[in-house]
DOSEZA-676596 format. One line per 10 residues: number of its first residue (from 0); their letters; for each residue y, z, x of N, C-alpha, C, O. Coordinates in Angstrom, 3 decimals. Example, Ala and Ser with C-alpha at 12.3 -4.5 7.8 and 13.67 -1.06 7.14 Angstrom:
REM residues 2
0) AS) -5.690/7.800/13.190/-4.500/7.800/12.300/-3.300/7.800/13.200/-3.319/8.465/14.236 ~ -2.250/7.080/12.850/-1.060/7.140/13.670/0.030/7.870/12.900/1.138/8.039/13.409 .
END
This chain:
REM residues 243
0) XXXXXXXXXX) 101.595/1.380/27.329/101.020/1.926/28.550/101.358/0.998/29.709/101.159/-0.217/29.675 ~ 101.793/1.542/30.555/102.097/0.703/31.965/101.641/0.374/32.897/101.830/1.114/33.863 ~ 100.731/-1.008/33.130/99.947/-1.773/33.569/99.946/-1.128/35.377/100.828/-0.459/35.915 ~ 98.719/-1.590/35.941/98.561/-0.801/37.483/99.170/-2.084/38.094/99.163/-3.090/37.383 ~ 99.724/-2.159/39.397/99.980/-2.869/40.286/98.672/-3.154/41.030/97.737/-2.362/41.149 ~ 98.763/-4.790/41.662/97.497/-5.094/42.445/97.872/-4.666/43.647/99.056/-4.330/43.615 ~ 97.383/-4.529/44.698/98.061/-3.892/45.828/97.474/-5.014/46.679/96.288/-5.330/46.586 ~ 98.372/-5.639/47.551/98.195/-6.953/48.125/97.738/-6.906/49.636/98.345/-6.372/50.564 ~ 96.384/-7.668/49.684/95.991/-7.230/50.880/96.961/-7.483/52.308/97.769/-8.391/52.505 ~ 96.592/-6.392/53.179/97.203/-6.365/54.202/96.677/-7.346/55.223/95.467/-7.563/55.161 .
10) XXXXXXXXXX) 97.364/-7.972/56.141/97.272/-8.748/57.330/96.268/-8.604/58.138/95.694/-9.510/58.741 ~ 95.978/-7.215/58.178/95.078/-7.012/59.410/93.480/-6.717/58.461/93.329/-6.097/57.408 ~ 92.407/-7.460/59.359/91.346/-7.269/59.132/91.108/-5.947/59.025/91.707/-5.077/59.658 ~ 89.691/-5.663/57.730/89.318/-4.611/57.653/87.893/-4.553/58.526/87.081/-5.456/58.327 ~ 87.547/-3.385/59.597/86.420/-3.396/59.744/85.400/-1.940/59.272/85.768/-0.765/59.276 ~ 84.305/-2.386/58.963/83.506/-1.308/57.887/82.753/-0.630/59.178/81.892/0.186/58.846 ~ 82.933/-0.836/60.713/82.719/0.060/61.649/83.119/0.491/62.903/83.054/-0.469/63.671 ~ 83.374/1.155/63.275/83.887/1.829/64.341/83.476/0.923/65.660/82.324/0.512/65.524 ~ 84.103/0.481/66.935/83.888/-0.458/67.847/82.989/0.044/68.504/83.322/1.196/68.783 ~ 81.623/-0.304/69.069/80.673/0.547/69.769/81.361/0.600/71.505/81.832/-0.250/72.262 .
20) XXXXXXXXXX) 81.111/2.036/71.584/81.364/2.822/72.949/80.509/2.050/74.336/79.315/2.149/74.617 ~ 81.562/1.292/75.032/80.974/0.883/76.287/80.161/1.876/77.456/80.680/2.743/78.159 ~ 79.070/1.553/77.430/77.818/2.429/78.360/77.495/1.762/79.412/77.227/0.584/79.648 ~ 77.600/3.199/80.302/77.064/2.390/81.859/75.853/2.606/82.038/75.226/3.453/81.402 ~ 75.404/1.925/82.858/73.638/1.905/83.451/73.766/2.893/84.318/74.561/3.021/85.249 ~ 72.694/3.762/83.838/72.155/5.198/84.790/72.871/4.489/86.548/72.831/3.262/86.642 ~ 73.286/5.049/87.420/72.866/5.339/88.859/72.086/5.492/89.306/71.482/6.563/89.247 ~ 71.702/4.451/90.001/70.299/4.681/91.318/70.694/4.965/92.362/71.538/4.462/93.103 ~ 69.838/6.103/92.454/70.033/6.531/93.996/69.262/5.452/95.144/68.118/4.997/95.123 ~ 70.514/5.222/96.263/70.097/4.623/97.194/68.632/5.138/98.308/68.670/6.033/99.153 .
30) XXXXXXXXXX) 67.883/4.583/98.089/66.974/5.059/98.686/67.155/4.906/100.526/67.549/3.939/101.176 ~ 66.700/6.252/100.983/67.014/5.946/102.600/65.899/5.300/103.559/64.701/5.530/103.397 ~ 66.347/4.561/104.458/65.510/3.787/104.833/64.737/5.309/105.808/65.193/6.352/106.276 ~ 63.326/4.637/105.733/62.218/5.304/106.623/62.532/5.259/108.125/62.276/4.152/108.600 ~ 62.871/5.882/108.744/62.934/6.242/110.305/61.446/6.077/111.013/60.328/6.490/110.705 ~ 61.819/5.499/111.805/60.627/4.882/112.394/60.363/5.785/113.684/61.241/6.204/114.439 ~ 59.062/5.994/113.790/58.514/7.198/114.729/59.214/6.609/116.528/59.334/7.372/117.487 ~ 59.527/5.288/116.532/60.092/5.428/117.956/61.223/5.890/118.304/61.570/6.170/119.451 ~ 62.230/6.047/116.707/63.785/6.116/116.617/63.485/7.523/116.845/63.704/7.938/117.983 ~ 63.027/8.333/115.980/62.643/9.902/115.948/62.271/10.464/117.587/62.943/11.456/117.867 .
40) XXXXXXXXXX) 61.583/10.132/118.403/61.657/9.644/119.601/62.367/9.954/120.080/62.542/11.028/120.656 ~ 63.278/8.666/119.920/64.847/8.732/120.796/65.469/9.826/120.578/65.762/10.551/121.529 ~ 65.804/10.173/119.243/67.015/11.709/118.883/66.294/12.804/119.570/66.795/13.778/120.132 ~ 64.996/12.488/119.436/64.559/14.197/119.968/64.453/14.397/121.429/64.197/15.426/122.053 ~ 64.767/12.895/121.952/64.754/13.040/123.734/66.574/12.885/123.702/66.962/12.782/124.866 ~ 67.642/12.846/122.794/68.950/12.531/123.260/69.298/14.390/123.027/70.017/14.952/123.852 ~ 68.707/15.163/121.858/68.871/16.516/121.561/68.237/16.821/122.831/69.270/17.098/123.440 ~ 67.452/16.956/123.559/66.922/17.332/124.710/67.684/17.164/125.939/67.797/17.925/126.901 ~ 68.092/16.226/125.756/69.045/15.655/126.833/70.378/16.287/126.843/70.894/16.560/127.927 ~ 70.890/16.505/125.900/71.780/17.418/125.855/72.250/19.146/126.003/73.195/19.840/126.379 .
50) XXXXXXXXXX) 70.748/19.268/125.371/70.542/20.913/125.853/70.203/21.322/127.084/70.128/22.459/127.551 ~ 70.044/20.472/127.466/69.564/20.676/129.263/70.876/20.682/129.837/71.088/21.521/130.712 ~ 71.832/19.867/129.493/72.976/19.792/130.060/74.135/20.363/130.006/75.073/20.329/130.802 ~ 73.930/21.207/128.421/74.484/22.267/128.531/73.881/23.527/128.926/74.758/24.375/129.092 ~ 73.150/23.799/129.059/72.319/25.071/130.213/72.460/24.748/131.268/72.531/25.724/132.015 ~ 72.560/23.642/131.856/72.855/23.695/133.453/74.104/23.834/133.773/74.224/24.034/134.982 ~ 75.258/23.810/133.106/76.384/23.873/133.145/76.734/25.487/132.352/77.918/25.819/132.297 ~ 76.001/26.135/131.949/76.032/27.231/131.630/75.380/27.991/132.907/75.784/29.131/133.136 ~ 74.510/27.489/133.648/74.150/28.189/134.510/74.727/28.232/135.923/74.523/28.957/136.897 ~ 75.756/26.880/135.603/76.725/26.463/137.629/77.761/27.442/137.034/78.068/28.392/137.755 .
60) XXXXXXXXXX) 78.400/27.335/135.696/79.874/27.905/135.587/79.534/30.056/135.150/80.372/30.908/135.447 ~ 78.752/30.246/134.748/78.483/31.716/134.382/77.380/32.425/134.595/77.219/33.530/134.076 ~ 76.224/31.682/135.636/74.868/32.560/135.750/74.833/32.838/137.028/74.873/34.002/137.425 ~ 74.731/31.493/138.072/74.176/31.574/139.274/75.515/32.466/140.202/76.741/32.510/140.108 ~ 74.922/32.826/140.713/75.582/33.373/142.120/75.156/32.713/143.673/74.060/32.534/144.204 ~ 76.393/32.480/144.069/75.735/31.590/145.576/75.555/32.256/146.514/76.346/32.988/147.109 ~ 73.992/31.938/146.794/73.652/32.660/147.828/74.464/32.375/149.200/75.174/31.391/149.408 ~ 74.162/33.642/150.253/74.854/33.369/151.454/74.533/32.326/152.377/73.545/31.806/151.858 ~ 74.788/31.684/153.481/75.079/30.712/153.925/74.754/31.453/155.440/74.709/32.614/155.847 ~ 74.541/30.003/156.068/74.149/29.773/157.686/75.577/30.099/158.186/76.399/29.608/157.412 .
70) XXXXXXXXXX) 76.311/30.943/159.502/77.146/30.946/160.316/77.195/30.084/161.146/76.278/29.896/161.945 ~ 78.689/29.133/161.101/78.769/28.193/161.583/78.268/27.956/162.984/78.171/29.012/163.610 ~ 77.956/26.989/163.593/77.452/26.995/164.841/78.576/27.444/165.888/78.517/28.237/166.827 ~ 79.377/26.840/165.510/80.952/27.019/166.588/80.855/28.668/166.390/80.498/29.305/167.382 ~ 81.033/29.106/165.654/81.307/30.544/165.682/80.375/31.533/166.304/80.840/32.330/167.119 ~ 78.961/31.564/165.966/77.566/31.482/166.432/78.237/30.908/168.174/77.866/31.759/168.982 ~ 78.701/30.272/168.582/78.710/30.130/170.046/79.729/30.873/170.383/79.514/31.675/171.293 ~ 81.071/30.842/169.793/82.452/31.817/170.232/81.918/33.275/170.426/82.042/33.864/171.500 ~ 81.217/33.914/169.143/81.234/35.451/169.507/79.626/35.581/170.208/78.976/36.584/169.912 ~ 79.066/34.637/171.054/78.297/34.726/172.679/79.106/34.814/173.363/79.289/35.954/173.789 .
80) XXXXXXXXXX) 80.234/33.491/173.965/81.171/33.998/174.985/82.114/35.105/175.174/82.793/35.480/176.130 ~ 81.922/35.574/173.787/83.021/36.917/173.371/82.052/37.948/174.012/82.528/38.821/174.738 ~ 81.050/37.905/173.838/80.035/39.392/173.881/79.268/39.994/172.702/78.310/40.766/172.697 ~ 79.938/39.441/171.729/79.721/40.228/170.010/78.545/40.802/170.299/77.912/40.272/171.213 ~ 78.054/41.784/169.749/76.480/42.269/169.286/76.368/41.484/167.919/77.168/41.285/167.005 ~ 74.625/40.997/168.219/73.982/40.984/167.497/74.254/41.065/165.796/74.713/42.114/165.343 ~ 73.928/39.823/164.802/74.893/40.381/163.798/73.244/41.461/163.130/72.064/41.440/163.481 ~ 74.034/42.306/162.028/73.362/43.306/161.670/73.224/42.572/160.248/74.272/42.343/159.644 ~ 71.814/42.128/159.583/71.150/41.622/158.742/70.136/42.387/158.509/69.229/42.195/159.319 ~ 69.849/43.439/157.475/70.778/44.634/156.999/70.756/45.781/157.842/69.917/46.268/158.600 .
90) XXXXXXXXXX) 71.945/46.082/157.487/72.362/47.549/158.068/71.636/48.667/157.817/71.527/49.751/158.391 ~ 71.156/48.177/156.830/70.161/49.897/155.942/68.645/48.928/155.251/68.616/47.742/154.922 ~ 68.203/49.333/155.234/66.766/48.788/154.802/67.540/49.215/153.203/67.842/48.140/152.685 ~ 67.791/49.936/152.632/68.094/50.165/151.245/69.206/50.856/150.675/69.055/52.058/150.456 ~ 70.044/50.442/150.460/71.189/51.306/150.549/71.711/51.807/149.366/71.425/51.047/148.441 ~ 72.459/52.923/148.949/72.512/53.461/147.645/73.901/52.606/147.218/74.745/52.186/148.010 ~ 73.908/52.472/145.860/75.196/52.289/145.406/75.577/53.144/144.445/76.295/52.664/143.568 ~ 75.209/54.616/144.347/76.208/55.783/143.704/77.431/55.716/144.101/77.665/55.142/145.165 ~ 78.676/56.391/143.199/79.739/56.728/142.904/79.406/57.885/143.553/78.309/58.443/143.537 ~ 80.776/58.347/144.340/81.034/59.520/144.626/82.143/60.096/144.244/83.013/59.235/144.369 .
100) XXXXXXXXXX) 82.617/61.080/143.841/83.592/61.659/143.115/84.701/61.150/143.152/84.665/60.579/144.242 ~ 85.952/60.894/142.601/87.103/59.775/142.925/87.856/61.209/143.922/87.849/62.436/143.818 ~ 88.497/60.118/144.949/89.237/60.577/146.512/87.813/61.322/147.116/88.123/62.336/147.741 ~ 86.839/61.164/147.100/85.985/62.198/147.814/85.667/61.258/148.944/85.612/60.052/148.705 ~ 85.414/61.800/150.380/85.620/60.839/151.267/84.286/60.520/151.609/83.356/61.283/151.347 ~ 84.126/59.312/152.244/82.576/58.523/152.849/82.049/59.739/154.279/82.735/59.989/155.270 ~ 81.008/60.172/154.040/80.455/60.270/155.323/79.215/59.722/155.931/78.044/60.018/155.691 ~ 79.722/58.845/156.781/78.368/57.638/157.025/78.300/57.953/158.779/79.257/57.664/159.497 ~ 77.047/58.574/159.316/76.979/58.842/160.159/76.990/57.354/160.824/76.571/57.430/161.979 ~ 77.328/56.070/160.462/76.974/54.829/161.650/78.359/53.753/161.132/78.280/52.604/160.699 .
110) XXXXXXXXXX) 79.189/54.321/161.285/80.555/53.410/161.113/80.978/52.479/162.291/80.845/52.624/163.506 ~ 81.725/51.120/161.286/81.495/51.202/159.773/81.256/51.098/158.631/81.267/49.870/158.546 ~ 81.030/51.470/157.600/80.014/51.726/156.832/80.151/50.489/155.876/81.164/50.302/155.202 ~ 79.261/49.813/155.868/79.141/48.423/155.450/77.927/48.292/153.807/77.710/47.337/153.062 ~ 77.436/49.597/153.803/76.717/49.777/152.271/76.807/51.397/151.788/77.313/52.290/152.468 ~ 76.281/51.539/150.638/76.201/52.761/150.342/77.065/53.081/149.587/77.984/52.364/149.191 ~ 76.729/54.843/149.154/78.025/55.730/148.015/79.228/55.376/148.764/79.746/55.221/149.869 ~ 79.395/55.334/147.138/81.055/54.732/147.662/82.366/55.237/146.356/81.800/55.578/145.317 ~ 83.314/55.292/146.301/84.427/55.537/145.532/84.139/54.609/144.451/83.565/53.543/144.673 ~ 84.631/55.085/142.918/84.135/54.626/142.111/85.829/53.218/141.738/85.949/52.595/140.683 .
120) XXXXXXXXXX) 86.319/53.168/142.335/87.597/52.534/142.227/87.873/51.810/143.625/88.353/52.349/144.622 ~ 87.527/50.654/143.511/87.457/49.851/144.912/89.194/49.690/145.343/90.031/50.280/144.660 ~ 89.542/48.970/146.345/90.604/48.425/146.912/91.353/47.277/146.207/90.824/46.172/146.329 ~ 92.949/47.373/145.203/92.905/46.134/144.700/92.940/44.712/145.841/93.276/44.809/147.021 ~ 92.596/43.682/145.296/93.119/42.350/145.852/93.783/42.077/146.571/93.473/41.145/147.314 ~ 94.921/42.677/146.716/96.064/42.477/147.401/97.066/43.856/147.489/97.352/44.518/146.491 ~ 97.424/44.087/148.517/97.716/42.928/149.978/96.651/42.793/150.563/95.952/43.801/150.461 ~ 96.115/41.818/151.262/94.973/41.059/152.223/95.203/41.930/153.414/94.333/42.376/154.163 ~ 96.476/42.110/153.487/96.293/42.490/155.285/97.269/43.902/155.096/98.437/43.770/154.730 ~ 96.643/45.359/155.399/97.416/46.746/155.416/97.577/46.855/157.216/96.966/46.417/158.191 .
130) XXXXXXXXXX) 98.793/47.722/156.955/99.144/47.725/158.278/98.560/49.350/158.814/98.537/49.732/159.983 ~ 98.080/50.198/157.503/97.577/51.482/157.728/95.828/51.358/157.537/95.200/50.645/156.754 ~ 95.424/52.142/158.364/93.934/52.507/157.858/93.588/52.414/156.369/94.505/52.996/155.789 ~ 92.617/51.917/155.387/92.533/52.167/154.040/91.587/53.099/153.984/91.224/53.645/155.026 ~ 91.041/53.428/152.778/90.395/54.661/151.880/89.058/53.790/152.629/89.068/52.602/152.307 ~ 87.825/54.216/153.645/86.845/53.653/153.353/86.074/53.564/152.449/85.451/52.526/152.228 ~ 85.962/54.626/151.752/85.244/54.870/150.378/85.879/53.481/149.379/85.179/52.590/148.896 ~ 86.776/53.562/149.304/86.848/52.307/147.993/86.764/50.939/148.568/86.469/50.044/147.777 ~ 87.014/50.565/150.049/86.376/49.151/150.690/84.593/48.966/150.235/84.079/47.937/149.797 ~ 84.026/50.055/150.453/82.948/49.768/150.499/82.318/49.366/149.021/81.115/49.200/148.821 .
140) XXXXXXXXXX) 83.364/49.241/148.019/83.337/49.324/146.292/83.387/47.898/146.747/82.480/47.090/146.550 ~ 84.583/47.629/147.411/84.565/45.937/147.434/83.312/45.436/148.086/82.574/44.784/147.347 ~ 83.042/45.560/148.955/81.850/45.019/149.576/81.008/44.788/148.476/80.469/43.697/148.290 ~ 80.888/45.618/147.843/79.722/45.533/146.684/80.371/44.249/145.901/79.836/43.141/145.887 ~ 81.508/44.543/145.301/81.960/42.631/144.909/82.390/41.463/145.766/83.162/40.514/145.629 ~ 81.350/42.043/146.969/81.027/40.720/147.689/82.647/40.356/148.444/82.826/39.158/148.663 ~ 83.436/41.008/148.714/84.501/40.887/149.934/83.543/40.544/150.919/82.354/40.235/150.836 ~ 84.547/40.701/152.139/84.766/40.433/153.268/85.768/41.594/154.193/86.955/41.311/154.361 ~ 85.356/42.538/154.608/85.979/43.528/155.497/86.218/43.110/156.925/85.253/43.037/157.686 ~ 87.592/42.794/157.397/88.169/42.730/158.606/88.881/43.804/159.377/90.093/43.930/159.545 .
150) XXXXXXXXXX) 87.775/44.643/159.866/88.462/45.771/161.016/88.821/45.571/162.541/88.296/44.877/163.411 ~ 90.073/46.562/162.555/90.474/45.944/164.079/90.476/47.151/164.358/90.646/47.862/163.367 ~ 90.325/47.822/165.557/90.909/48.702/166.789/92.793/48.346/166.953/93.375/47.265/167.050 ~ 93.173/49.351/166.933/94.968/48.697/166.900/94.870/48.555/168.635/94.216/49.284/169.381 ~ 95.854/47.220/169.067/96.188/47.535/170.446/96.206/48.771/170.897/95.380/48.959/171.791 ~ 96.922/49.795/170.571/97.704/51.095/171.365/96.604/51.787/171.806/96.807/52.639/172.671 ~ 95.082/51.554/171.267/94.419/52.298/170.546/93.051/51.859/171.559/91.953/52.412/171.509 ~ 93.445/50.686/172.504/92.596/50.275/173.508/91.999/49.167/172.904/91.138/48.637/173.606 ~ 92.216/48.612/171.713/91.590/47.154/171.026/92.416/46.280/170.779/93.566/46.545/171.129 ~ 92.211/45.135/170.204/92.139/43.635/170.021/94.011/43.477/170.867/94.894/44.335/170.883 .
160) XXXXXXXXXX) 94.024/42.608/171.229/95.551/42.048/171.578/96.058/41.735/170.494/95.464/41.370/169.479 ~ 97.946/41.950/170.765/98.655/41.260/170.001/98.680/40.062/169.460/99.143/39.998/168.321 ~ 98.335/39.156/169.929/97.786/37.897/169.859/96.293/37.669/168.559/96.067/37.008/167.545 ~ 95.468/38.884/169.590/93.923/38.263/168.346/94.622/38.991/166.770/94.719/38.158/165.869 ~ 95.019/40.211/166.465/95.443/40.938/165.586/96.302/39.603/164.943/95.811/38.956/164.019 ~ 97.557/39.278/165.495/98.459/38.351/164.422/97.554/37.139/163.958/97.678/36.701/162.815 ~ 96.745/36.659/164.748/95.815/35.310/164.384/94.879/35.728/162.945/94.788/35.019/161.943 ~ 94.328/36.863/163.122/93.316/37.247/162.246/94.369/37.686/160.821/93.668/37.823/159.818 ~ 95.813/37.916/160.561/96.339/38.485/159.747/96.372/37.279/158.843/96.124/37.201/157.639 ~ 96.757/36.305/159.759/97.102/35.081/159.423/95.716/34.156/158.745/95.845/33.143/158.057 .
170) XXXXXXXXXX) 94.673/34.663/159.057/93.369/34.083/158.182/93.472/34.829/157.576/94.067/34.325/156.624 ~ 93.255/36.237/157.275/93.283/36.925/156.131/93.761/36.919/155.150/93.121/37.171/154.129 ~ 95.641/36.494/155.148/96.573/36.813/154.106/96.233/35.378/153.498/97.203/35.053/152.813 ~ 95.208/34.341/153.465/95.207/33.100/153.291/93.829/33.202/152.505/93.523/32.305/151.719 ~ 93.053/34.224/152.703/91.463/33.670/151.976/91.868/35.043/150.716/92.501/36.099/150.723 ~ 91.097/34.270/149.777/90.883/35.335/148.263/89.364/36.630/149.021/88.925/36.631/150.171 ~ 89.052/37.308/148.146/88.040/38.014/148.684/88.292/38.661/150.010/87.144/38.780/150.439 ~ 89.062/39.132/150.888/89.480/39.442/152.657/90.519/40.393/152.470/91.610/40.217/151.927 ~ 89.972/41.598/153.070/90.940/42.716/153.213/90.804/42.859/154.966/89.682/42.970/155.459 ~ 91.875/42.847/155.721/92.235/43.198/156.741/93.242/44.465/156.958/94.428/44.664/156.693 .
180) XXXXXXXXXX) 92.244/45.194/157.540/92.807/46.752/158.058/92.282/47.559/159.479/91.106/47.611/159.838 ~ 93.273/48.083/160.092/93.380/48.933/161.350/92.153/49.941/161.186/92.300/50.793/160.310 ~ 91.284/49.953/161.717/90.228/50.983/162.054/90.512/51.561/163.055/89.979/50.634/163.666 ~ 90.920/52.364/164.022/91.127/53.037/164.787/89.613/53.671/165.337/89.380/53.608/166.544 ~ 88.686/54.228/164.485/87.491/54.707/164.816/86.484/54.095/164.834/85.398/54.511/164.429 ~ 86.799/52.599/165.494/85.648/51.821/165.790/84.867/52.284/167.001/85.518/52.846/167.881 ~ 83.262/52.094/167.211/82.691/52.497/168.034/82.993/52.029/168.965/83.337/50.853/169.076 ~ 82.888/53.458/170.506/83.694/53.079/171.782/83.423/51.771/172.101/82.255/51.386/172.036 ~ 84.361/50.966/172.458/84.247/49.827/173.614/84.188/48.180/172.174/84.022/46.995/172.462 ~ 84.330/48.603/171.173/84.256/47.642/170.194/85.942/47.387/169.503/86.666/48.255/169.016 .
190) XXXXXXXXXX) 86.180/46.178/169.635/87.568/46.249/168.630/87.921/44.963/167.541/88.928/44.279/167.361 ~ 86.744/44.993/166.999/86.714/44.192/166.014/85.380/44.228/165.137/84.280/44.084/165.672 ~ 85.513/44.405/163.920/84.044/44.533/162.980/84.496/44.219/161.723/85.284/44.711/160.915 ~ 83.395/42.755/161.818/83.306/41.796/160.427/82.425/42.826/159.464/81.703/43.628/160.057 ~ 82.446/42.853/157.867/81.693/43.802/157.218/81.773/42.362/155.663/82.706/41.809/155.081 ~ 80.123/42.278/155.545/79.807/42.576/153.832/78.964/43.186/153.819/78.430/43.844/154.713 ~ 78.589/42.962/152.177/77.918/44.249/151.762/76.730/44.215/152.758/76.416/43.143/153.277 ~ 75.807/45.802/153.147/74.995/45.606/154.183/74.891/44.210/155.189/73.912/43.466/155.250 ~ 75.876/44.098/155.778/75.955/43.252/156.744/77.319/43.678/157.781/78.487/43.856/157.435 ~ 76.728/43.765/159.130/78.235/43.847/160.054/77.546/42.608/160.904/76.517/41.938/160.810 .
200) XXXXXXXXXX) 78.896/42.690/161.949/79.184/42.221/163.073/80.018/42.614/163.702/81.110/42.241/163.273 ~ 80.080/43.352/164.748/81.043/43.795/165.693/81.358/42.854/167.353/80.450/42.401/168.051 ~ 82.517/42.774/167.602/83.118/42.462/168.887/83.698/43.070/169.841/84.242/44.128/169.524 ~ 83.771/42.715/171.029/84.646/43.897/171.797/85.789/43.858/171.781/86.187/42.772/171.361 ~ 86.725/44.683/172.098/88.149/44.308/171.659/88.603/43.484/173.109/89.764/43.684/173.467 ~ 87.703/42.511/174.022/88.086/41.427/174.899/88.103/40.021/174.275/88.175/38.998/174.955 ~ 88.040/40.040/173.096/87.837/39.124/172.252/89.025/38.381/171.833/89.680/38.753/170.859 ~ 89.448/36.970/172.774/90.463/36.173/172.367/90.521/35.992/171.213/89.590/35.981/170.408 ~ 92.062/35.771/170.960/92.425/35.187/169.576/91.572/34.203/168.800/90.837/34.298/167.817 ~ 91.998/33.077/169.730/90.852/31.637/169.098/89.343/32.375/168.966/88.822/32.144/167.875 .
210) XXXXXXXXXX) 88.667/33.087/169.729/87.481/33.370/169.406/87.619/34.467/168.350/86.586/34.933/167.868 ~ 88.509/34.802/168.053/88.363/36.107/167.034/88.384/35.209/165.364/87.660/35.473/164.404 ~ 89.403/34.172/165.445/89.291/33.720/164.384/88.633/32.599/164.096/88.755/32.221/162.931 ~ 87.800/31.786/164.988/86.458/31.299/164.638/85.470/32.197/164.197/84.714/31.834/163.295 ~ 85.344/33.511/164.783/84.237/34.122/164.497/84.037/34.891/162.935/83.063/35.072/162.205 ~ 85.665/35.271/162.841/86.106/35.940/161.599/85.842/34.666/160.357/85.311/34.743/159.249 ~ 86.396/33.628/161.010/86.424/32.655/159.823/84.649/32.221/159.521/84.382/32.319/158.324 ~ 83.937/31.957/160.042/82.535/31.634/159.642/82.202/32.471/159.665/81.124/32.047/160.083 ~ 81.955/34.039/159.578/81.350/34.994/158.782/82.599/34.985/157.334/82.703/36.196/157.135 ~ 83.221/34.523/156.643/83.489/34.533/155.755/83.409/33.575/155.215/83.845/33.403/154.077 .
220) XXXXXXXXXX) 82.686/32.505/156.072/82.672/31.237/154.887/81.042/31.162/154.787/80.447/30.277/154.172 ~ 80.466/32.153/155.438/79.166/32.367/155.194/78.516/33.664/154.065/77.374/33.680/153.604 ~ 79.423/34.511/153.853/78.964/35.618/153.420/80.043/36.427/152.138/79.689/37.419/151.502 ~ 81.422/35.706/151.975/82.453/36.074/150.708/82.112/35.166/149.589/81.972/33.946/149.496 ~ 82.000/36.439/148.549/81.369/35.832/146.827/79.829/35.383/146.851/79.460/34.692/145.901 ~ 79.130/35.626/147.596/77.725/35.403/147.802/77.042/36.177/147.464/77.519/37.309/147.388 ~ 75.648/35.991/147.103/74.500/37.154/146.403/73.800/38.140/147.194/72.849/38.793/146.764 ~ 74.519/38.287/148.930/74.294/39.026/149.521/75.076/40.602/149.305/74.817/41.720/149.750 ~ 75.913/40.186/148.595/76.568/41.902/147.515/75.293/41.564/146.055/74.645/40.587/145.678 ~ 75.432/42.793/145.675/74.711/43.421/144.313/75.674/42.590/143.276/75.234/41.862/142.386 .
230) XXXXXXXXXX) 76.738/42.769/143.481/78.009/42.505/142.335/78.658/41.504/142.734/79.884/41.523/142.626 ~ 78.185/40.706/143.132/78.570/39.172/143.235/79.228/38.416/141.898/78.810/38.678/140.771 ~ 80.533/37.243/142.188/80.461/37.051/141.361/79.953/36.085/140.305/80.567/35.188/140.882 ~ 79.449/35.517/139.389/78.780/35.062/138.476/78.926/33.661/138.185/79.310/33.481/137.029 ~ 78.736/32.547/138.887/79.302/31.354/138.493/80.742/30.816/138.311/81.765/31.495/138.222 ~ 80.651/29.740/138.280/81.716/29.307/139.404/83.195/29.487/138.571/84.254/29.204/139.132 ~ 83.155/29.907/137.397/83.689/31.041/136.756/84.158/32.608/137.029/85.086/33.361/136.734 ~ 83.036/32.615/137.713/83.003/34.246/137.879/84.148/34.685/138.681/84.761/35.461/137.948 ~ 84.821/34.584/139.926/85.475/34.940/140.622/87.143/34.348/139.717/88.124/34.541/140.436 ~ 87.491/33.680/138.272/88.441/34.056/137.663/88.455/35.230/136.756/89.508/35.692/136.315 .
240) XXX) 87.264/35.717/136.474/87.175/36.867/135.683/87.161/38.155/136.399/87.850/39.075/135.957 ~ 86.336/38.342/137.623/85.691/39.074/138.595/86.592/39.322/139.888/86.435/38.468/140.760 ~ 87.380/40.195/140.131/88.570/40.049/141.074/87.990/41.296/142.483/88.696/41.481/143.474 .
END
């Protein structure tokens, strides 16, 4: 019978257990420090501080509308030596702002007509200065977005000189909000009438240049984009959206 072989131990240690599995210590949560009632304080006056400041800036760039303004004194003295009447602060105790049928024409027994039904499609923007009579019905749309209406009597026509007419074209084609146009049916002996919404001023057509465009110019730096129209526009925003 043929003897067993010893089987010769091997080199490497025997171990009778498995190497124990390295374990980490649970995680503690960092505890947050307690906020102290003066810090709490502060955030709720810096959140305050901030919301105020964005509402007031919500209210300069998209709420308020600027009210109208004092007429300059200089001008206030030019259309005395001119003669002007009286400016008209309002024209109508209440004036309607219905639509009237589109092309249907204005009949305003006290021209010209500076409030009231009016064309439902105002005058665009531009051109500033027409060399023809316009639609009164759709000026008076603008008035309501707070324009500025510049009527003349034409020379031929017994009003304003060559002279006051080119001066006034020349403020006109220069301000945003200002339509300048030939009225021909200005009341006798008048040849010039400033218009916003319910508001005129009329001149006689003896009314020098220089005095025509002092007078023209501070009723428009008193009364264009102001909350003296209904449809003014809306913060200081408003007149890029609002044309």
């Amino acid at each position: 019978m043929a003897k067993k072989r010893k089987r010769k131990p091997s080199g490497r240690p025997r171990t009778s257990a498995a190497r124990p599995k390295a374990t980490t210590a649970p995680s503690r949560a960092r505890a947050r420090p307690a906020t102290s009632a003066p810090d709490r304080r502060r955030s709720l006056l810096v959140r305050g501080a901030v919301l105020l400041v964005v509402a007031a800036l919500a209210y300069l760039l998209l709420i308020r509308a600027r009210g109208p303004g004092e007429i300059p004194a200089e001008a206030v003295r030019a259309a005395e030596a001119a003669g002007c009447d009286a400016l008209e602060l309002p024209v109508e105790p209440d004036p309607s702002r219905t639509h009237l049928a589109p092309g249907e024409a204005l009949d305003d027994p006290d021209p010209p007509a500076a409030a009231g039904p009016h064309d439902p499609s105002p005058l665009p923007p531009d051109p500033h200065v027409h060399e023809e009579p316009v639609s009164e019905a759709r000026a008076v749309h603008n008035l309501e977005h707070a324009y500025v209406l510049v009527y003349y009597r034409p020379t031929d026509d017994g009003g304003l000189s060559a002279d006051a007419i080119d001066a006034l074209e020349t403020l006109a084609s220069k301000e945003d909000r200002v339509i300048m146009a030939p009225y021909p049916n200005l009341p006798e002996g008048q040849g010039l009438a400033l218009l916003a919404w319910n508001t005129r001023w009329m001149c006689p057509s003896t009314v020098m240049a220089d005095q025509a465009v002092t007078i023209a110019g501070g009723f428009v730096d008193a009364f264009r984009g102001t909350s003296v129209a209904p449809e003014a526009p809306r913060g200081l925003l408003g007149p890029l959206f609002q044309r």
